[in-house]
Each structure stands twice: as C-alpha cells, then as structure tokens.
N, C-alpha and C positions, 0 to 999 in steps of 0.2 A: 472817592468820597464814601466814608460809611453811611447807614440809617442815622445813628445818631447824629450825625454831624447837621444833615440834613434838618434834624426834627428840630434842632436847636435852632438853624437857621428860621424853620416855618414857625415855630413861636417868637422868632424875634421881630419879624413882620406882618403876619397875620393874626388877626384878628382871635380872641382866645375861645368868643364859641363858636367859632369851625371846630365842631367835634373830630376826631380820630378815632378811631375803630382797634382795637387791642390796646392791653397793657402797656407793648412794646409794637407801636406802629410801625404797619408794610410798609415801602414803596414797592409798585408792582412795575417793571420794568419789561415785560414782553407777553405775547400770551398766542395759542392756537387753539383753535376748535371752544372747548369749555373749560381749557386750562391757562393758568398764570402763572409765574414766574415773579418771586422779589428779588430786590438789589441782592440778598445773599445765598441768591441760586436753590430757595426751594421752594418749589409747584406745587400749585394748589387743585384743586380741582371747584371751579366756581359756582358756588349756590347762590350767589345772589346779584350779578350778570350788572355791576356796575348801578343796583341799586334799580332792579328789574329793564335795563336800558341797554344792555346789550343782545339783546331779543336772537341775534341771529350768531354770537358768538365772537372769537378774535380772529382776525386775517382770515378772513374769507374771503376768496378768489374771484367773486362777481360781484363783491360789494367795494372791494378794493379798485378793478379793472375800472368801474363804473366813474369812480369817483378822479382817476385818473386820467380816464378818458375826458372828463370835464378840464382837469388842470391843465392837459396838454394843449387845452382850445387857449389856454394863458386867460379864462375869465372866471374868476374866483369870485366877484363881488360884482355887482352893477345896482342894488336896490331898486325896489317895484316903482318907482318913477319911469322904469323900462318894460318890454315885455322881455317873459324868462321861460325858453320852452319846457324845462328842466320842472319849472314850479306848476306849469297850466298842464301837462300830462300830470302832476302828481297829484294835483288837485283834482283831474278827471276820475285817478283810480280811487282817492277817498271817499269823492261824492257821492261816485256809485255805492262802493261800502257800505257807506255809513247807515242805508237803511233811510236816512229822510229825505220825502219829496223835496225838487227841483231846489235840491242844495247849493249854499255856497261853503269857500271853505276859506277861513285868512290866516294866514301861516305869522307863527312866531318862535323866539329862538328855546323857550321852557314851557315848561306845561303849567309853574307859574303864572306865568306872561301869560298863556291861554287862557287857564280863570279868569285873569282878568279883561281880555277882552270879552270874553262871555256875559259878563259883570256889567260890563260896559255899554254893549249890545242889550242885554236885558231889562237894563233901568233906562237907557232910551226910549228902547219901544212901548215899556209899562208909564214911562214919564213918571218912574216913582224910585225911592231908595232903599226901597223898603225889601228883606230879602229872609227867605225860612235857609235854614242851612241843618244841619243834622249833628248833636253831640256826637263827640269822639273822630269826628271828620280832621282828614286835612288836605288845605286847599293850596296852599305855598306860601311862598316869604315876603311877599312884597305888601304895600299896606291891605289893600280890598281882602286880598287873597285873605293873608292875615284875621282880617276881619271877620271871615268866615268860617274860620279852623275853628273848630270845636275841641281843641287838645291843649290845654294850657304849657305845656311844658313847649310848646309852638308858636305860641299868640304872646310874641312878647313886650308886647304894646295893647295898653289898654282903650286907644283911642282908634276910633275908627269911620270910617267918609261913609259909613251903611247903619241902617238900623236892621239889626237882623232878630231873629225869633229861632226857638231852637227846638226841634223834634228831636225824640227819642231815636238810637238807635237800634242796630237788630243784636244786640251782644246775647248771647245765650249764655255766658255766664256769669254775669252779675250787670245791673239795671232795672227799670222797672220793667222792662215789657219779658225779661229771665224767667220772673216770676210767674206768667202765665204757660197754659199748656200753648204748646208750639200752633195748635188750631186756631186759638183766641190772637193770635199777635197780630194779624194786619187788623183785624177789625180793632184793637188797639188801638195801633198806631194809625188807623184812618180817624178814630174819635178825638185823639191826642193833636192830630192837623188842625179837626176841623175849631177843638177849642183855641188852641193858638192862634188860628186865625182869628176866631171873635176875640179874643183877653187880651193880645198883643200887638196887634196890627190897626193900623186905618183900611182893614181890606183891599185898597189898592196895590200888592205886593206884585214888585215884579217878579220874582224866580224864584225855585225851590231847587238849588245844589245839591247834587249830593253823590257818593260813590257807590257802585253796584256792590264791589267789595271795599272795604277801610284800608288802605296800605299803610299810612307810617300810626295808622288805628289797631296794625293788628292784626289785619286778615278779617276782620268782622262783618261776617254778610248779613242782612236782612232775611227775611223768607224770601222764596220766589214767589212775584205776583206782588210783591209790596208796591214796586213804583208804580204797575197799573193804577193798584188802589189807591196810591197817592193823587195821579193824575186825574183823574176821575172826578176828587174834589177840586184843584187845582184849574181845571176845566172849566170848573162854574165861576169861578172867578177868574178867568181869564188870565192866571198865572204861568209862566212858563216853565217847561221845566229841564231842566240842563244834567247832564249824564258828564262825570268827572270821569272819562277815561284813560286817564295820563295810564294808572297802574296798569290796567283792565283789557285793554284794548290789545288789537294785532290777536287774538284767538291762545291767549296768556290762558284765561281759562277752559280752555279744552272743551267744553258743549257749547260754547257761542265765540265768533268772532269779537262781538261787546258785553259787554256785563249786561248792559242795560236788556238785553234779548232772553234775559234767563226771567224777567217780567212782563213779558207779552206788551210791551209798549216801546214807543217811538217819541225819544224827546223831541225838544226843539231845536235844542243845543246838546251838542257834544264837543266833549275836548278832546286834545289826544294830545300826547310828547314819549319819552320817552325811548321803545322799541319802537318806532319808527325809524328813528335817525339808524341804530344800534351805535350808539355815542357822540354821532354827528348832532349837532345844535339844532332840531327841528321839532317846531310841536306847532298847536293852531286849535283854530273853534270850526265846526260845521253848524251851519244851521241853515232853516229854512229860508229864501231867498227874501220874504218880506220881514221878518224877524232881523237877518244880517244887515242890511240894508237900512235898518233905521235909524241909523246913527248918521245924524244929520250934517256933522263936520263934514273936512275931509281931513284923509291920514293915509298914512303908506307904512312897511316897515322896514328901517337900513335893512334889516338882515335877515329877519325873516325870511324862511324860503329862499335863500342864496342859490345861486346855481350850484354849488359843492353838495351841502346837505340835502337840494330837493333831489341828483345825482344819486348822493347815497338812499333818500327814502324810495326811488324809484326802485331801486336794485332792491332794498331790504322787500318792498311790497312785494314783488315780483317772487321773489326766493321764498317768501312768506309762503304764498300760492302752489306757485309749482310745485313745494317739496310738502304742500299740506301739514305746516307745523302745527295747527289747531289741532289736529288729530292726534298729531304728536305728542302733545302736549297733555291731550287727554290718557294716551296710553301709558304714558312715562310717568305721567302724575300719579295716575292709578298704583303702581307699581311704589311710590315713594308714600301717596296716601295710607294706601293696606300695610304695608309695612310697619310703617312708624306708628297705626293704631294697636296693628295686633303686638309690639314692641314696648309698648306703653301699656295695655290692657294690666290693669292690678295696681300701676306706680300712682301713689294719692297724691304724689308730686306735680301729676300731669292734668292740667285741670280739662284741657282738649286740646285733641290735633283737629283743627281746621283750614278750608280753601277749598279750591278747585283748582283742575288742569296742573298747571307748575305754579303756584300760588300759593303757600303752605303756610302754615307757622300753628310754632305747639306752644300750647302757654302755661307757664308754669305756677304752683303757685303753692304754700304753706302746708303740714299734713292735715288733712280733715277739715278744708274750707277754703273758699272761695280769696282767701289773701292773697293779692299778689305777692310772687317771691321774684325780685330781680336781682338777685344776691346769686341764687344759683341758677335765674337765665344767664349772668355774665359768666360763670362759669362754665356750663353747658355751652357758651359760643366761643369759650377761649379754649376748651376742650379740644371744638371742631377744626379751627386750626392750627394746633397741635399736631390732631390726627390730618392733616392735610386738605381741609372744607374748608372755605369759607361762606359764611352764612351771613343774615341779617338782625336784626334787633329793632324788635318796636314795640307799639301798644302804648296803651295811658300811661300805663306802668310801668314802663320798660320789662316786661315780666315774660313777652312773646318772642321766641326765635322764628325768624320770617326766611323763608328760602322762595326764590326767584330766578332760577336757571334759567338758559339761553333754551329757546324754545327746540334746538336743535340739541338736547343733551338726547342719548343713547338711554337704552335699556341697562346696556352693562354699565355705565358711566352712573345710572340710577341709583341699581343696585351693591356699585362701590360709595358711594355717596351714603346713603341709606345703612350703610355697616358704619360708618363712621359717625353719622348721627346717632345713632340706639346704643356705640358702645360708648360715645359724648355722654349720653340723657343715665343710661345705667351707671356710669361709674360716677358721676356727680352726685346723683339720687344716692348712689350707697356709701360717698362722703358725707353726704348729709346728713342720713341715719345716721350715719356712727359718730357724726361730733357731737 
C-alpha cells in the first residue's frame, strides 16, 4: 500500500478537519529512542514527540515490559466500578507530585476530558457557571472545553454551557499588556482581573483556567509570579483556580516539574494528559480533597485509568525520576534555546524564540513588524522535514514553529536537530528576501 493510496482512503472517511501535517502527508510506521520511520523508509529525528505526548520516547524497554506485564495477567479493561492496583499506585505517585494538600486524583482518557472534569468539579463546588479563562488559550475540543479556548481558529462553536470573561495574555509580542515595560505587566494584569470581575461577572465565579505556558497558543508564557498575583485576587472571592498542565507537566520545562511552580503558588486544580501516558490514553484532574468531592452525583470512568495505561504511566513516572528528565530537559533545552537565539540574532523575520526546558517555538513574522507571517512558518516547517525534523505548528497565527522532544533526547541528537532548524529558518529567510 503506498501513502497516497492511504491518504485517499482517510479522506474518503474521515472527517475533512482532521488536519494533516505536510504538503505531502507521513504515515509514520516504526520508531526508537527519538527517531521515526515512514511508510517509505526515511527517518526523522522527532521534535515534536506526537504532539508533546511521547514524553519518554518509542520502544522503551521499561515502559514496554510494564505494559506487557499487565496484558500477560489477560486484564486489559475492567472500569472503576472495580478496584485497579495499577490506577491507586498511580494515583499515589501523582498526588504526592502535584504539590496540593491531601489530594485526590480522577483519571481520564485526554486532557480534554480532564478540563472538563475540572469544569465540572469547579462549578459544582462554586454552585456557579460562571468561569474567567485567559485569550489566546486552548483548553480542547469537546463543548466546555471549547468554550474556554481563547483561539478562534479552535472554538468552532459559538455556543456554549459557561459564561466566561476573558483576561489578557502574557504575549510579548503583540497584545495589550506587549506594550508595557515587562515590570508593569502583573500589576496589569492583576488590575485587568480585578475590572473583569466587577464589568463582567455576578462575582460569584467559579474558576480561573489557564496554562502556565500557551501550547496550541504558541509557547506564550506570562511573567513569573503572574498566577500568585492572580490568585491573591481570586482569593477574595473565593475563586478557584485551576493549572492547565496537559502541555506543561512531567518537568517538560526544565526548572519545575509544573508550570504552575515557576509562580510561587498552588492551585486547586490541576490537569495533566499527555507525557504521562507517552501515547497511552491517560490524562485526569488533581485537586484538593473537598474541592474534588463536591460533585454531588455519582460517576465512574469506562476507561479512565485502565489497567494498560495506568501500567504504562506507572513505568513512564518511574523513568521520569530515576533518570531525572527535568534536568534533562533543562540542559538540552538550553543547548537548543542559545542556539536558535544566537542563529536568529539579526533575521527581522524572527520576531522571538521562546519557552523553556524542551518547550520552544520561534515565531515568525513580516520585515519590520510585528505581522504575522505563516506563509513562511509553513515553509520553515516543511524545510525541517526535508532536512529530516519533524516539528510543530501553532499560535493564533499559525505563524509559530513549536518543538516538543521526548524528554529523553540527547545533547548530540540536540545539536543535530538544532543544525537542521537554523539551516530550515536561514535558507527560507533568504527565499524570502529575494522573491
């Protein structure tokens, strides 16, 4: 069977916005370590790890044995109408994680599905609908979710079960809060809360969502010390407030295990999906025991936390730790970060490289101004696999190249990466000149 054969099959039955990624769409048929393999036998090396979700890499040997060791017991399925030792050990290691007191944790199969029990959880215990969420965010595809993404080209429904209010984000490079000096932006964005709350709300708001970094936003962080300051006000109102770590989480960004920790504050709620599973179906909500708990129904979930994927998140945690990929992640990043600044330094084409840890992305954009250009982001990312990268694509714009490596890539595997990005971004840039 060739690609094409294939590609005509998947538009004859699927749905036509399930986007594809190239010109001339992959199938990726094999992979090891931080490399893949397509249908017509050439390897890539992976910058963006199944869409930040292969955390730990392909065919690794403890996360494979692990998950095996489950099947061989012949029980693949049983749903939490049972007990699952697979799932209450995985929940032990999250809860500690996660940094909130006498947690609970309820596992789901997307990180999706985790906003929205967060959601769900949140406007129970507030007994309100009412929710602040942050432009340029996104929360996932299902309605609530939906309802909260701040990214039009995402929220493709205008109707929605929340009333929400919407705070500025941290974009530095275009926005209002761009325009001040970088010193002035929380106290900004704390005076921008606090008007929203009185001009938009009945002040009864249950929760303020929102992502440490922006992923299908971009890479767009806030300052550090924003969500303190957020919380602070949120506080006085008895708001809660919920840390979107689907992206974020497992020590992706390299100075903290969470996003949420590079703000000196402890939500109520956290999400997580993801590089947990590393591609297995596993995502969920943490939060504090009387917060989780107020959801007054009862409910279970078929699949949630199955023996299979909580199998594999055990192993991924476990591998997490012992082999200290946070740190990894910080030194490797480093290495990709300096790189691609001092690679860019001069080109007017590059309007910033931003992130942390393995969390990147450069945004491109028009000469002499802050325009997006996604004409030659998609160039720049069909470049990359060309030269043998594959990368990601995001932002408002589509104007951001996003890289997302297996928390396990190498120095050398970095800095072969890293030559293919900068000779991508240079030889575009100098088509572009010269058309």
């Amino acid at each position: 069977m060739t690609t094409d054969d294939l590609l005509a099959r998947h538009r004859a039955v699927l749905p036509s916005w399930m986007m594809l990624y190239y010109a001339d769409p992959i199938e990726l048929v094999s992979g090891s370590g931080r490399r893949v393999t397509d249908a017509q036998g050439r390897t890539y090396l992976d910058f963006f790890g199944g869409v930040l979700t292969n955390s730990i890499g392909y065919d690794i040997p403890e996360i494979r044995e692990a998950v095996e060791r489950q099947l061989r017991t012949g029980i693949v399925h049983t749903s939490t109408i049972y007990l699952i030792r697979q799932q209450v050990e995985l929940a032990e290691k999250i809860a500690r994680l996660s940094g909130i007191p006498d947690a609970r944790v309820f596992f789901t199969n997307s990180g999706t599905e985790a906003n929205e029990a967060a959601l769900l959880v949140a406007t129970n215990f507030r007994r309100s609908h009412q929710v602040l969420a942050v432009r340029n965010s996104y929360h996932g595809r299902s309605y609530a979710a939906m309802g909260v993404t701040g990214n039009r080209n995402w929220s493709v429904s205008g109707l929605n079960p929340l009333q929400v209010a919407w705070l500025h984000s941290g974009d530095r490079v275009r926005g209002l809060l761009s325009r001040l000096p970088e010193a002035d932006r929380i106290d900004a964005a704390v005076e921008d809360l606090r008007e929203v709350l009185a001009t938009q709300t009945a002040g009864d708001v249950a929760c303020l969502i929102a992502e440490p970094i922006q992923g299908v936003g971009g890479f767009v962080a806030p300052p550090d010390g924003l969500f303190a300051a957020w919380k602070k006000v949120l506080d006085e109102h008895g708001i809660l407030l919920v840390s979107d770590e689907v992206q974020t989480g497992w020590g992706r960004t390299g100075e903290h295990f969470w996003g949420y920790q590079a703000h000196g504050v402890t939500p109520d709620l956290l999400t997580f999906a993801k590089g947990v599973g590393n591609g297995f179906a596993l995502a969920g909500v943490v939060g504090r025991a009387d917060v989780l708990d107020s959801v007054s129904g009862i409910s279970f979930s078929t699949f949630g936390g199955n023996p299979l994927s909580a199998a594999a998140g055990n192993a991924v945690l476990d591998y997490l730790r012992d082999h200290d990929l946070q740190a990894n992640a910080a030194r490797v990043g480093a290495i990709l970060a300096d790189g691609l600044r001092a690679a860019v330094a001069g080109l007017d084409r590059v309007a910033e490289v931003r992130g942390r840890g393995l969390m990147l992305g450069v945004e491109f954009v028009r000469p002499g101004t802050t325009e997006p250009d996604p004409v030659l982001t998609t160039r720049v990312f069909e470049a990359c696999r060309a030269g043998g990268l594959l990368a990601g694509k995001g932002g408002l714009h589509g104007n951001v190249l996003r890289m997302g490596p297996p928390l396990t890539l190498t120095e050398d595997e970095a800095r072969e990466g890293l030559a293919i990005l900068v000779e991508a971004i240079r030889s575009c840039v100098a088509e572009a000149v010269a058309a």
